[in-house]
N, C-alpha and C positions, 0 to 999 in steps of 0.2 A: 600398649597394654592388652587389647583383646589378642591380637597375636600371641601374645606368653600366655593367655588363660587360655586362647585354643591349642597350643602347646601342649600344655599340662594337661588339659584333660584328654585331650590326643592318645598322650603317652598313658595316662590311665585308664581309659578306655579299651587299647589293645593289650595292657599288660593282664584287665580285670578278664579279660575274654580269651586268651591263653590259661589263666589262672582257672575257670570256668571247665575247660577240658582238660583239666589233669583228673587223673583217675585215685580218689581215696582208700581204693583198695576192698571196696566193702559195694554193696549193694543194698543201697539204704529204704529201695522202695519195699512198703506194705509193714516195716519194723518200728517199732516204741518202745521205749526203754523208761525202767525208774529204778532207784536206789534202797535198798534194802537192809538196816541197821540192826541187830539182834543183840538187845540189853546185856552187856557182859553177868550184873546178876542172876539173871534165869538163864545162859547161855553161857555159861562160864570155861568151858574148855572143848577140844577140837571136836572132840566124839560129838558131842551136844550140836555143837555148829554146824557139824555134815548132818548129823539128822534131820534137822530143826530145814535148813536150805534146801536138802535133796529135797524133801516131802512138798517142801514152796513150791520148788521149782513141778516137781509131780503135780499138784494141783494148777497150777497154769499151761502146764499143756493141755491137760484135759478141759479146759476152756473150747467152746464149741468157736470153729473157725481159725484157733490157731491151728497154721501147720508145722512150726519149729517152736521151740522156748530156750534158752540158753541161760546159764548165769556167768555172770564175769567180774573180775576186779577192776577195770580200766573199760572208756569205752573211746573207739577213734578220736582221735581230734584231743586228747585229753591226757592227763599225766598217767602215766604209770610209777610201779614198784621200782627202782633200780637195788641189782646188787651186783657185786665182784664177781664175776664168773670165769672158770678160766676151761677152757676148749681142751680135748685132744690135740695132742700134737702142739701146741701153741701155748707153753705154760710160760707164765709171764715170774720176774720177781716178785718176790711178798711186799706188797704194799704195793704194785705197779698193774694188777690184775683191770681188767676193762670193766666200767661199770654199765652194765648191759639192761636195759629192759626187762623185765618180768610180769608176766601177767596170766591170773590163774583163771579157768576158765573149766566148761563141765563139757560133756563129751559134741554136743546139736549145736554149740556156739561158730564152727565154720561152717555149716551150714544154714545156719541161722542169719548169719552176716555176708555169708556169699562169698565166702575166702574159696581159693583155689586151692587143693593140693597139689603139688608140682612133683613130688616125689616120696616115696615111702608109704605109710598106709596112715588110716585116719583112725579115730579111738576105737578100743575093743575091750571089751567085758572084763579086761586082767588089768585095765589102766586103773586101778582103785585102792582105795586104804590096804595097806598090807601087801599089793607086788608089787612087782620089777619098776619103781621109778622111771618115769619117761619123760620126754618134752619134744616139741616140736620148735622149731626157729623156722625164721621168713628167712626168705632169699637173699633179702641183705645182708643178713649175718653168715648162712649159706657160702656167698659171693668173699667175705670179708674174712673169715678164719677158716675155710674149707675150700682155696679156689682152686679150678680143675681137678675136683673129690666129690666122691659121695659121700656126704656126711651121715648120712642113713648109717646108724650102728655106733655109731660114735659116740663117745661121752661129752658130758658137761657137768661142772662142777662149783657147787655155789664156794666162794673163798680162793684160796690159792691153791698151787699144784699140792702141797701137803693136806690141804683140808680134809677133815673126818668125817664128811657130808657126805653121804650117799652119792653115785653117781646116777646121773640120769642119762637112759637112753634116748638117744633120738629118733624118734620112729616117722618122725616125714618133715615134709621141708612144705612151706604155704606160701601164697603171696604175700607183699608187705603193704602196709597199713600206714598211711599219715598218721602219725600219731601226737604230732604237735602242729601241724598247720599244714595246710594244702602247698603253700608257699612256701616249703621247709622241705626236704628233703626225710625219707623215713630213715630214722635211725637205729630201726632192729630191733626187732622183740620175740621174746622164748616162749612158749607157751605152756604152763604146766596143770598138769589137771589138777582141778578145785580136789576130790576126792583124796588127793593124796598129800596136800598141802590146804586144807580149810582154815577160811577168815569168818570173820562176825560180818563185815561188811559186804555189800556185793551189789555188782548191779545186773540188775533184770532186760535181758533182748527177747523180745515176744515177736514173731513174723507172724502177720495173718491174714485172711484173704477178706475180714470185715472191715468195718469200721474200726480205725485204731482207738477213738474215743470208749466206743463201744468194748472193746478189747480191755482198756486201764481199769476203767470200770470194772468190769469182771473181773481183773486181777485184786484191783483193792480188794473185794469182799474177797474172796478168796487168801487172802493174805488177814484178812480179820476173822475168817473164819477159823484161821488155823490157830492165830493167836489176838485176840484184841487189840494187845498193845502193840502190835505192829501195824504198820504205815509203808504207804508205799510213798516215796517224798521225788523232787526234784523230773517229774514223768515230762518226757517231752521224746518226740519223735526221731531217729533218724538222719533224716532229711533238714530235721530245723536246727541237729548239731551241725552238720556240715556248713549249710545254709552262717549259723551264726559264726564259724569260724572266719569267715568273708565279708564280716560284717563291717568291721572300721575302713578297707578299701571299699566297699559299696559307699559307704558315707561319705568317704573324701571323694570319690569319683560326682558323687550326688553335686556336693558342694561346689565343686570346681567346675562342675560340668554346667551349671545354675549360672554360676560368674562367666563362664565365657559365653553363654547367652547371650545374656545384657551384656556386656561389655560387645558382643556383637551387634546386638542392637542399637546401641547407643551411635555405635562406630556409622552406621548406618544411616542415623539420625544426622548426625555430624557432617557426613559426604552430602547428605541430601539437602543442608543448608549450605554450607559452604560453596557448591554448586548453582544455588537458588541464588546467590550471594552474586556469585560470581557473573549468570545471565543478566540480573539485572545490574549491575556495572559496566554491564560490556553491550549494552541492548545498542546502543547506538551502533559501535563495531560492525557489530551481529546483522544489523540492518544493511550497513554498508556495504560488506560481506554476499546479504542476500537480493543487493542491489545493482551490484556486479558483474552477477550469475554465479553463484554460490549456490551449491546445491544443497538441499536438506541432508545429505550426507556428510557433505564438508562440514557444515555445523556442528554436527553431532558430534564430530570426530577431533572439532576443535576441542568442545565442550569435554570429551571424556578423556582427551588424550592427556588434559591438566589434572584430571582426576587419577588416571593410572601412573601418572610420573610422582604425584602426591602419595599413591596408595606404595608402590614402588618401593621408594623411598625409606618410610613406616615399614615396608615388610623388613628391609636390610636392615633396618635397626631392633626392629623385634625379633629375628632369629637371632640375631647378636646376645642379646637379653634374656633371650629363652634358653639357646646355647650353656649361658654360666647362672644360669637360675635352674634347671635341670636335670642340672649333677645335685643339687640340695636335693630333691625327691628320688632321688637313686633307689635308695630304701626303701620306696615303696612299690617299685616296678618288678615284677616278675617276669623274668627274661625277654625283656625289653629294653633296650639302648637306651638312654638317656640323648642320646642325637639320632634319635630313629631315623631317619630320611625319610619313610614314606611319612610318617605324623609329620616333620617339618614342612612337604612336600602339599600335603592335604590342607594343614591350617592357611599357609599362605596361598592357597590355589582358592579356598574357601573367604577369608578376607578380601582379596583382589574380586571375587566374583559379589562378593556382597556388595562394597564399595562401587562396582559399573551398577549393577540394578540400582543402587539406590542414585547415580547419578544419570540414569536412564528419562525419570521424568523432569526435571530442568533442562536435560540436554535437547527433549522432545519441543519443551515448549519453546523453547528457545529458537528451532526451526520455524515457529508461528510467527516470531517477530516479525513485523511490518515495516519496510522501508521508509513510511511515509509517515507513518507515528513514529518511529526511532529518531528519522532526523527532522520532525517536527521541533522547533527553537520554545524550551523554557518560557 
């Protein structure tokens, strides 16, 4: 049993540390975010709603200390909009159109979050209510309906190839974004500016070089200053989305990781009596043995060579066990094997090593035995 609990955490322990260095696409340090909700009563249609947002978001950069402010519909790690979209060049049947990511955002939100632009250019003073519809897409979608093309110039269009939707240009290509789990592959999102498609909803990315506590703060009032009844709700950092997205593999690793402790401990416990067990059954032997001319080495080698054929033994059966109990956690490993060799290789090198220590002091004492109190007669 401790061999399949060091197994398991083995294998979650390197899948959680490959998962660790994947890149979310964003650059989370020094940023806080909070969500931003505009009463459809006092806010009731689009005009209202880019006023009402743009001027928020105006009074939060002027916050001393920030040096970006963005606003956004979606934030990493988190759902977005989906609609139908269908590509240049790549018109699908009606009703077969791909359902694509969408996420509106204001002009300081890629550099706000540390997105890369890879190709084309980044917003410009004509991206706004009333011109030429644009958007941007990440690489993955880039890669997926544009390969070996410059998508730069291209259209995109919400619905099917007939649709009466505006088309939007694509004015640059960004890196991509986890947008459902570090563990998950990015599955592509459009970017279109807030300005030209405004929600009631949104949420707030603030970069800055204070305190982020000190930053929310300042934000609230400023968000009550503009209007009472608004709230800044849901503020957490960053770093502690990411951080939470990781969160149920930190636990089971926690968990598992806990149980092959003990379970090695125990294991440890168990050699060291069983061995205890076994000197004193054998102290006459032992005597005989050092009676002979047996040397303290021979002893020792008696004593642990029964212990490593015992431990042996337990290892072949525990990788057997670990082997078809292993493939159950599949699910939870991030590009990590479920018959890793090196985690196979480690538990049982770790096992076999705990197992000789802990029969290291029976086998010691055991060299003490006395020839003449051993075959002293009952």
């Amino acid at each position: 049993m401790a061999l399949v609990l060091l197994v398991g955490a083995g294998l979650l322990t390197r899948s959680f540390a490959k998962l660790m260095q994947v890149d979310p696409g964003v650059q989370a340090t020094g940023v806080t975010t909070g969500w931003i909700s505009l009463p459809a009563k006092r806010y009731p249609d689009e005009d209202r709603q880019r006023l009402a947002m743009n001027e928020i978001l105006r009074r939060v950069q002027s916050i001393p200390g920030v040096t970006s402010a963005a606003l956004t519909s979606a934030l990493p790690l988190g759902s977005n909009i989906q609609n139908k979209e269908t590509f240049e060049g790549h018109p699908r049947p009606k009703g077969q159109e791909p359902l694509v990511e969408v996420q509106f955002v204001t002009p300081d939100y890629f550099r706000t979050m540390g997105l890369r632009l890879l190709a084309g250019r980044g917003f410009a003073a004509s991206d706004v209510h009333g011109g030429q519809p644009v958007a941007w897409i990440d690489d993955v979608i880039a890669k997926k309906y544009f390969p070996g093309e410059n998508p730069v110039g291209k259209w995109i269009v919400h619905g099917g190839f007939d649709s009466t939707e505006p088309k939007q240009i694509i004015a640059g290509v960004v890196n991509s974004v986890h947008d459902t789990g570090l563990d998950e592959r990015a599955s592509g999102i459009i970017y279109t500016p807030f300005d030209q498609a405004p929600l009631s909803w949104m949420a707030v990315a603030i970069k800055a070089t204070v305190p982020l506590e000190q930053v929310t703060s300042s934000a609230r009032r400023e968000l009550a200053a503009f209007d009472k009844q608004l709230a800044l709700s849901n503020e957490q950092t960053l770093s502690a989305i990411i951080e939470r997205s990781i969160g149920q593999e930190r636990f089971t690793l926690l968990v598992l990781g806990n149980f092959a402790i003990v379970a090695l401990l125990l294991a440890a416990v168990g050699v060291y009596g069983v061995i205890a067990y076994f000197v004193a059954q054998r102290s006459q032997e032992i005597g005989i043995r050092i009676a002979l001319g047996a040397q303290r080495g021979d002893v020792v080698r008696l004593v642990t060579r029964n212990v490593l054929a015992s431990a042996g033994a337990g290892i072949v059966l525990g990788l057997v066990v670990s082997a078809a109990g292993s493939r159950l956690m599949s699910r939870l490993l991030y590009e990590v094997q479920p018959t890793d060799v090196v985690t196979y290789a480690s538990g049982s090198f770790a096992l076999l090593l705990v197992a000789a220590l802990a029969a290291l002091v029976p086998a010691t004492r055991a060299t003490r035995v006395s020839p003449a109190v051993a075959l002293k007669p009952d």
